[in-house]
N, C-alpha and C positions, 0 to 999 in steps of 0.2 A: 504494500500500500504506500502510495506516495503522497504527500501533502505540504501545502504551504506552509514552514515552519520553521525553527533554529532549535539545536538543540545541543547543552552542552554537557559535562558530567564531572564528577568529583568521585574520586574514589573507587571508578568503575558504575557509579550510579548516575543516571539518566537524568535529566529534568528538559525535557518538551516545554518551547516556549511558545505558545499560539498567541492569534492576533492577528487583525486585520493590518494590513499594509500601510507601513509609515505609523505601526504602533512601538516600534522602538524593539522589536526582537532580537535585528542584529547588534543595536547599540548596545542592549542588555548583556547580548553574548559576550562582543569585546571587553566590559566593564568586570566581570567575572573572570575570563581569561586572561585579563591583569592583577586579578587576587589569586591565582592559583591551577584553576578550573580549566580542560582541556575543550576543544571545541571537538563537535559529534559531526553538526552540519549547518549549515547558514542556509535561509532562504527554503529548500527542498528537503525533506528528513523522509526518507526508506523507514517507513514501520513494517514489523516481521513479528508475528508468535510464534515463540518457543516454548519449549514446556515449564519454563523458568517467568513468564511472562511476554513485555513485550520489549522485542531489542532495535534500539536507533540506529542509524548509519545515515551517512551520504550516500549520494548518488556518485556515481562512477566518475560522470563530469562534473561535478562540483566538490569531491573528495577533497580537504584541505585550502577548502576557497571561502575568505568571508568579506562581505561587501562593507566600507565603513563611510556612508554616505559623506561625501564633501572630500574625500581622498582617494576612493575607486577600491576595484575590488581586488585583495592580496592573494595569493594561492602561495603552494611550499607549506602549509602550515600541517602542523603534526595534528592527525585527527583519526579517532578511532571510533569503534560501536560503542556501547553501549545499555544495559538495559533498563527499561524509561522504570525510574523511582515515583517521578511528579513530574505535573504537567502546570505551568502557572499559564495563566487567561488573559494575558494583557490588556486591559483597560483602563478610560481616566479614572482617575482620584474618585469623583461624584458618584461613578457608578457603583461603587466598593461598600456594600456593608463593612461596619465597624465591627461587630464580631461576625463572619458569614456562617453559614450552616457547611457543614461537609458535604462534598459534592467530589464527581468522578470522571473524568475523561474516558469515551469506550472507546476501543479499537478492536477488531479482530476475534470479539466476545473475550475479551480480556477488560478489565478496568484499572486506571492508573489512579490513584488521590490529584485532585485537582484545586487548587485556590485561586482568586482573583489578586492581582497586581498593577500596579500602577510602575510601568517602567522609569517613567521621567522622576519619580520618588527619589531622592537625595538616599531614601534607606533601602531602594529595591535590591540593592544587593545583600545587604544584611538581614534582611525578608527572606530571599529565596534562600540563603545558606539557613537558616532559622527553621524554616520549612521544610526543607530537605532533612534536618538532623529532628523535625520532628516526625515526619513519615517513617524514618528508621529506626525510630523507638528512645533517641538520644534527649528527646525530652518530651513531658507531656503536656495536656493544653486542661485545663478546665470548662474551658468553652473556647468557640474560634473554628475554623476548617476544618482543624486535623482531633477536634474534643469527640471521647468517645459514646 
């Protein structure tokens, strides 16, 4: 399955970033792969189910390529699969519950944890790592997306 998306990972863990275009997917991607975080794919993201869930990759022709709007698009870049942990929903600010209900990205009859984000957030990157380390059990919520 191929879809309009970026996606990068930590750890060997996936996070799918969705969003309509010109919602800051790529920028998000770059801003994270300056904290650490490896890039999956920019732009187009290869979804696959395996028996482990569901695994990200690029596309053949876009393997190692990410677009940084206002400078063009790089290629060379080290990029591998991954399997999707989270999926964040790029959105403005306004549209965002202040605590949201849990909610689920589907793909392929598989489900990923999904939360809403505001890219342009000064803290979306300390969100998505927050996020991420709360899908995999590193902390828990009392209420919020990921409350059980």
């Amino acid at each position: 399955m191929l879809l309009h998306a970026s996606c990068i990972s930590l750890g060997g863990a996936g996070v799918l970033l969705l969003g309509v275009p010109g919602s800051g997917k790529s920028s998000l991607a770059l801003r994270m792969m300056e904290r650490g975080w490896g890039l999956v794919a920019d732009d187009q993201v290869s979804i696959a189910a395996t028996d482990d869930g569901l695994m990200a990759a690029a596309p053949a022709e876009l393997l190692g390529m990410l677009e940084i709007r206002g400078l063009g698009v790089f290629e060379g870049l080290a990029a591998g699969a991954a399997r999707l942990a989270l999926a964040a929903r790029l959105r403005p600010a306004s549209t965002i519950a202040r605590l949201p209900q849990p909610s689920f990205w589907q793909a392929l009859g598989r489900d990923v944890p999904e939360f809403p984000l505001d890219a342009a957030d000064v803290a979306a990157p300390e969100k998505l790592s927050w996020a991420l380390r709360a899908v995999q059990g590193g902390l828990r919520q009392r209420a919020g997306a990921f409350a059980p």
